[in-house]
N, C-alpha and C positions, 0 to 999 in steps of 0.2 A: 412443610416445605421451607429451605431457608434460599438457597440462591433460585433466582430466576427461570424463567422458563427452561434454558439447556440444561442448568443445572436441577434444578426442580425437576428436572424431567427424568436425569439418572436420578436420582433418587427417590424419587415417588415408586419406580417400579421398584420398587422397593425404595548619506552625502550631506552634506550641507547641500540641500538640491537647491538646483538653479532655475530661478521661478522665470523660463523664457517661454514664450506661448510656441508649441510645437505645429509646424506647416509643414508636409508634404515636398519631396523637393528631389527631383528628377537629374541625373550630371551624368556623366558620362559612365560607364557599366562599370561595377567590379569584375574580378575574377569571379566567374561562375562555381558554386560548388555542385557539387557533385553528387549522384544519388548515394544513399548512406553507406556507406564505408567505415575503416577506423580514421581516427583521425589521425591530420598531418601534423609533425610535430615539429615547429619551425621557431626555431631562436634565434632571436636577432642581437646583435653588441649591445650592453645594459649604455645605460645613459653615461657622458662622459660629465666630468668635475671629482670631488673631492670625497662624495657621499657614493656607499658599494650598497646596492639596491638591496633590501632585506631577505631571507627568501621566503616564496609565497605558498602558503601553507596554510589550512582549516584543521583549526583541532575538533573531532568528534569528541571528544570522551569530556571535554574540558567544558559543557554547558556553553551558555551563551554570554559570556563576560564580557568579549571583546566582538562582537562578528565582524565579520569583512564587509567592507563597504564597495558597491558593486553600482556602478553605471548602468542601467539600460534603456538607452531612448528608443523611439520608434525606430522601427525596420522599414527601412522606404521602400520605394520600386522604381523602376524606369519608367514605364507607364501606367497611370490607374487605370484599370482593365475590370471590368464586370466578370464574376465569376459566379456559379451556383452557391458559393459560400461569403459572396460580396465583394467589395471591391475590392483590388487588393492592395492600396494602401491603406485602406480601415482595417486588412488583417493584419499588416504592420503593425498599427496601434493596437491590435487585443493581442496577438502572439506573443509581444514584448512585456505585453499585461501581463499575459499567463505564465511569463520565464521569471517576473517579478516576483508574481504571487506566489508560485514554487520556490523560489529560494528562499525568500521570507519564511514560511513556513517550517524552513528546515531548521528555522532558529539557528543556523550558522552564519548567515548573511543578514547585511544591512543593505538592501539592494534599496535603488534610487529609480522610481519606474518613468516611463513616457510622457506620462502628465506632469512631473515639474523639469523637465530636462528639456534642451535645443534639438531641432531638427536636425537628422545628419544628411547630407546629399548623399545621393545615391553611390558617386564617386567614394566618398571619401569609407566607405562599409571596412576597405581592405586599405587603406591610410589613414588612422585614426587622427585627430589632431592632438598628440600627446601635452601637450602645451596647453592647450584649453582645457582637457579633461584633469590635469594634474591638479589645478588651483579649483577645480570643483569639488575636493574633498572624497575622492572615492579610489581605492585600491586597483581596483581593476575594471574594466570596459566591456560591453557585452554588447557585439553591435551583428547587426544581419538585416537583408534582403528577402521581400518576396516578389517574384514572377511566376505571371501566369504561360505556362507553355501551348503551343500548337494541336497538341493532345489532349487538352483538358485537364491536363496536371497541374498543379502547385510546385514549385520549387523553393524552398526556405533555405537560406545562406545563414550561418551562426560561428560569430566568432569570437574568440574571448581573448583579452590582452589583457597585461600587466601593464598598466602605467607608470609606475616606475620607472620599470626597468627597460620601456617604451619598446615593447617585444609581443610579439603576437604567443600566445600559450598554446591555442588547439583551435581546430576549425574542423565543420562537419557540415554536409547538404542533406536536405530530405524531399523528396520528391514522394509530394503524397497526393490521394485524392481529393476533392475539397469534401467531402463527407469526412476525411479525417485531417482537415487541417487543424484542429487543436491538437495532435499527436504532436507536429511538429515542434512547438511552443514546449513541450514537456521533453520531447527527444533533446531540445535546444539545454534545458533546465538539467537534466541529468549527464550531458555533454561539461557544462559547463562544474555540477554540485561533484562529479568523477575524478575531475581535472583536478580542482583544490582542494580537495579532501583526501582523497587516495582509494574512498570508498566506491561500492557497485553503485548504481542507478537505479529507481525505486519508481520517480514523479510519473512513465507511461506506465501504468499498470489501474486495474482496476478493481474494485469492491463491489463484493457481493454480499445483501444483507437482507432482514425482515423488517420492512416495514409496517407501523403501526399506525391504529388509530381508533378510535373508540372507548367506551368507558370500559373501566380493568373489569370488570365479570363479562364481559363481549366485546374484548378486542376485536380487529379485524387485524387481519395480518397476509401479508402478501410477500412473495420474494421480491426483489426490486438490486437491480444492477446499476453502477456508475463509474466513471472518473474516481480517480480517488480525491480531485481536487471538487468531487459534487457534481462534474459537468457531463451533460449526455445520460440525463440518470432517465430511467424507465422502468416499468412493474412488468415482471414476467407472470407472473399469477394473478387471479382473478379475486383474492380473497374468499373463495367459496367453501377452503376449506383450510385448516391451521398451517403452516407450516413452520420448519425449525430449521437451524443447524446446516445454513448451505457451506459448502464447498466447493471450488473450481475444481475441475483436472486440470491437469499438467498442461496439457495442450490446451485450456482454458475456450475448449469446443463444448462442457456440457456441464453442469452443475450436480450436484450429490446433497439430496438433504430429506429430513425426516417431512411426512405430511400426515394428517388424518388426512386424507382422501379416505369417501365413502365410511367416517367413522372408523376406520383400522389404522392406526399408528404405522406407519410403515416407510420404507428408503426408497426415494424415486431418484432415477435420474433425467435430468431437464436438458434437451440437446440449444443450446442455445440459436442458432442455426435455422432450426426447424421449428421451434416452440415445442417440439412432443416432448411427452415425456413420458415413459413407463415405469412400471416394478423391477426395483434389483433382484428381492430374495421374494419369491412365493412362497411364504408360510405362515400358517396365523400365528404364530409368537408374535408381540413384541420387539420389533427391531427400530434401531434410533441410533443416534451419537456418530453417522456417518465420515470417512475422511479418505483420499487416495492416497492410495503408496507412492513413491514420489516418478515412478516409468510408467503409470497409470494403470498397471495391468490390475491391481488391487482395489477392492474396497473394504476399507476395514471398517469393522460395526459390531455393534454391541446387540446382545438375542436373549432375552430372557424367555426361557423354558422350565417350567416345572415350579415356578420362585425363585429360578436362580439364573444371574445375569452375568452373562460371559463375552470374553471379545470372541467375535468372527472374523475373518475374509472369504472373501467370495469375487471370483475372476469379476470383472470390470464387463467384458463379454455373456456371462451369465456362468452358471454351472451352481453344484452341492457346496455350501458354504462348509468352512472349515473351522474347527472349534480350535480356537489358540490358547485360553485359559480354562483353568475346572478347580474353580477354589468356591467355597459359600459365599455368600452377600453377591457384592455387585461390583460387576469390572468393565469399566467403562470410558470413554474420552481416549481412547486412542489415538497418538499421533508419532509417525514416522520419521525418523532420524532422516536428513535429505542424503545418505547411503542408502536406506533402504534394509540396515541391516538391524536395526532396532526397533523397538517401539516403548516411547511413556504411554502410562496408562495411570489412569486414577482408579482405586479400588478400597474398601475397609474392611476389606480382610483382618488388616490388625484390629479393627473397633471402628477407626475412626477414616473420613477419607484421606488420602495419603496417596503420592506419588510411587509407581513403579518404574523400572523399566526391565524390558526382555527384551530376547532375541525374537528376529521377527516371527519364527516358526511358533516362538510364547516358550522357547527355554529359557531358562536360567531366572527367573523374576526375580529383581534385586528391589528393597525401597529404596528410596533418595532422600525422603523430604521427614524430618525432624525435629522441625521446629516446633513453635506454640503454634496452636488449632489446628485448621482443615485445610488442605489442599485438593484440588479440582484442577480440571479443564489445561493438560498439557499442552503446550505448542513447542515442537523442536522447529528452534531457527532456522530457517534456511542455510546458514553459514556453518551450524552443527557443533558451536560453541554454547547454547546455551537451550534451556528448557523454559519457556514462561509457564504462568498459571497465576491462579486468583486462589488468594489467601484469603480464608474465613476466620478472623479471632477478633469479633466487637465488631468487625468491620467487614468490606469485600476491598480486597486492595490488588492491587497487579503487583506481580513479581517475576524476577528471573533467578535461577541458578544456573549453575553449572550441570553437567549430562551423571555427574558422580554426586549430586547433590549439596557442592560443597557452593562457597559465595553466593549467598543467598542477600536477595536485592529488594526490595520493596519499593516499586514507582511511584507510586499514586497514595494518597492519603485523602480518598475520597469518603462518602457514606456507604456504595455501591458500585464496586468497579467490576466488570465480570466480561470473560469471554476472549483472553486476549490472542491477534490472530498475526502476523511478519509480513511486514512488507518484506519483498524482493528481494533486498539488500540485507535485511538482517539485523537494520538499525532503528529500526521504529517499530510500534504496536500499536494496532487498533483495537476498540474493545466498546462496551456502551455503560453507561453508564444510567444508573435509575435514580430518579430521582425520591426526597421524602416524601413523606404522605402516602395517602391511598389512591391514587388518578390511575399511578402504574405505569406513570411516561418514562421515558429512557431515549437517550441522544448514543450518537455515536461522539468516539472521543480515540487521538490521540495520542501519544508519549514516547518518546524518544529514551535510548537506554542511559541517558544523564538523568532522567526523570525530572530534569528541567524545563525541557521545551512540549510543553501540553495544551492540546489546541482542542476546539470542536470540530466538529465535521459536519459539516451544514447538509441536511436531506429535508424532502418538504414533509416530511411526518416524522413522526417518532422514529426513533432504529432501534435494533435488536440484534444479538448473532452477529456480527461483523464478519467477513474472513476476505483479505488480503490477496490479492491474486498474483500470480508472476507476472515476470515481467512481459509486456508484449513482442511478438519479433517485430 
């Protein structure tokens, strides 16, 4: 066995911040925002004198050479009001935490969080003091409110301004429950990462993965959900029995992933919901490398019968799986163009493993991939410009190409990189990574397609299998 469990598995079968101490501080109301909506796009006259404000733009593809430097003090409120999810000018200070910690992360900002910045009165949320915030060293302002409603709700106000050009950029409201008031915090972050980027939104979306623990000849391993920022994390499984290879549906109502339950290798799905989970396919072969088609009605998966390992689908609903490929060895790692009208597969048909791609029925199998060594483990981006996978030559390394197999990209230059999965947007990869030696530990990790900004991903045990979820409504 050379790559990891998923992989072992196909083939075994065969600012200058401003250090002011932040205090709470109540003035007269903003303008109230409004439950989520698009945002307002409101431009005000650029500053007057001699100097023509620059314009305000995040480059994705350019690494993190220069980032933008981003204001964000705490979010006040009119009244501090007790809520099931605490007061809520203490959720001021972690909201504004968590719009930090997201942009940071993106490696395109230099954001300036609530701990060294000034109070804002409640007043001034929609009159920033452009004057104060310009000589604090930071490009643009990211200011909001919370209030607790009559119903039990949360409302979060998020606004982002250009300081320069002393002009409000975009503004958006979220009225959420307080069970999901960290949503707001991320809705506020990808409101804000949309605006000066030009790119989709990724930060509300969540990760689903295996978690580990134990020594490597008896791991234990559990499915386990989270935040993709690590928050709200929980075990859906009991570790009583292995599992592999989750995947979300589309509507991110049930999960798809391989388990020995009861010793037989087989595809469950996990309704999130309800905690149940049953059998996709009854059959004693061999079924594993599970993934949805992107309108959920599919499952597509890999069935070895006879010694020989093929991709299937089989309705989402149940019914007679359908054979898509019939070549020797082994066809495996299915993943679907987000048309719907393709599918990569990894297969060594030629000798070695190697990228395909078909039609989703399994006509036309073209290869892609050409390079030196081994390719595995397809992911079509969401955005349907590119293919990732993990490259085997000396190494395990994350990559991207193109869908024709041309520009071929090499992220990571780790020991062990494997498994990579798309955020929402199409612009970052998650994936785990193993470490040397024999212990058999592995973290989640990860990389943005500058293969600049590469981060951990904090879980309280080992990770494994990573896969990215859409984005939430």
């Amino acid at each position: 066995m050379t790559l990891r469990y998923s992989l072992a598995l196909s083939w075994l079968v065969a600012l200058a911040a401003l250090a002011v101490p932040v205090s709470a501080q109540a003035q007269s109301a903003p303008v109230a925002a409004q439950t989520p909506r698009a945002p307002d796009q409101q431009q005000q006259p650029p500053a007057t004198g001699d100097q023509t404000p620059p314009p305000l733009e995040v480059s994705v593809t350019g690494g993190t050479s220069a980032p933008l430097g981003i204001a964000i003090p705490v979010m006040p409120t009119a009244s501090a009001v007790n809520t099931p999810a605490g007061r809520t000018d203490e959720l001021g200070r972690q909201l504004a935490q968590i719009v930090t910690n997201d942009l940071k992360g993106s490696g395109l900002f230099n954001p300036v969080g609530p701990g060294a910045l000034k109070s804002v009165p409640y007043g001034e949320v929609t009159a920033p003091t452009f004057d104060f915030w310009s000589g604090a060293g930071a490009q643009t302002l990211v200011q909001g409110f919370v209030r607790a409603n009559g119903d039990g709700t949360l409302t979060v106000g998020c606004y982002l301004y250009d300081i320069f050009a002393r002009s409000e950029l975009t503004r958006q409201g979220f009225v959420v429950s307080p069970s999901d008031w960290r949503r707001a915090g991320h809705k506020c972050a990808d409101m804000v990462y949309t605006r000066l980027t030009g790119e989709g939104p990724y930060f509300d979306s969540r990760i689903v993965y295996i978690s580990e623990t134990g020594p490597k000849a008896h791991r234990l391993k559990r499915l386990a959900i989270m935040d993709q920022d690590g928050a709200n994390h929980r075990f859906l499984t009991n570790g009583q029995s292995i599992v592999l290879t989750p995947r979300f549906s589309p509507d991110q109502k049930s999960i798809v992933y391989m388990s020995y339950l009861n010793d037989r290798p087989a595809i469950y799905l996990y309704d999130i919901g309800t905690a149940r989970q049953h059998l996709v396919v009854n059959n004693p072969s061999l079924t594993f490398a599970p993934r949805f088609s992107p309108d959920g009605r599919w499952i597509l998966f890999s069935m070895a019968v006879a010694g020989n390992t093929n991709l299937y689908r089989v309705e989402t609903a149940g019914g007679s799986p359908q054979r898509l490929t019939n070549s020797p060895g082994i066809d495996t790692g299915g993943s679907y163009s987000p048309d719907g009208t393709r599918i990569a597969f990894e297969s060594d048909r030629s000798g070695t493993q190697q990228i395909y791609v078909m039609g989703a029925d399994g006509s036309n199998p073209q290869r892609i991939s050409f390079g030196n060594g081994r390719y595995a483990t397809p992911a079509w981006s969401p955005r349907g410009d590119l293919i990732a996978f993990t490259k085997i030559a000396g190494g395990f390394r994350i990559g991207v190409m193109s869908p024709t197999g041309g520009n071929e990209r090499l992220l990571t230059d780790s020991w062990q990189d494997e498994q990579p999965s798309w955020s929402p947007n199409g612009r970052v990869l998650v994936f785990f990574r193993s470490h040397q030696g024999g212990a058999g530990n592995a973290d989640l990790w990860s990389v943005d397609l500058t293969g600049v900004n590469e981060r951990r991903l904090a879980t309280p045990l080992d990770g494994s299998d990573p896969a990215w979820g859409p984005l939430r409504p």
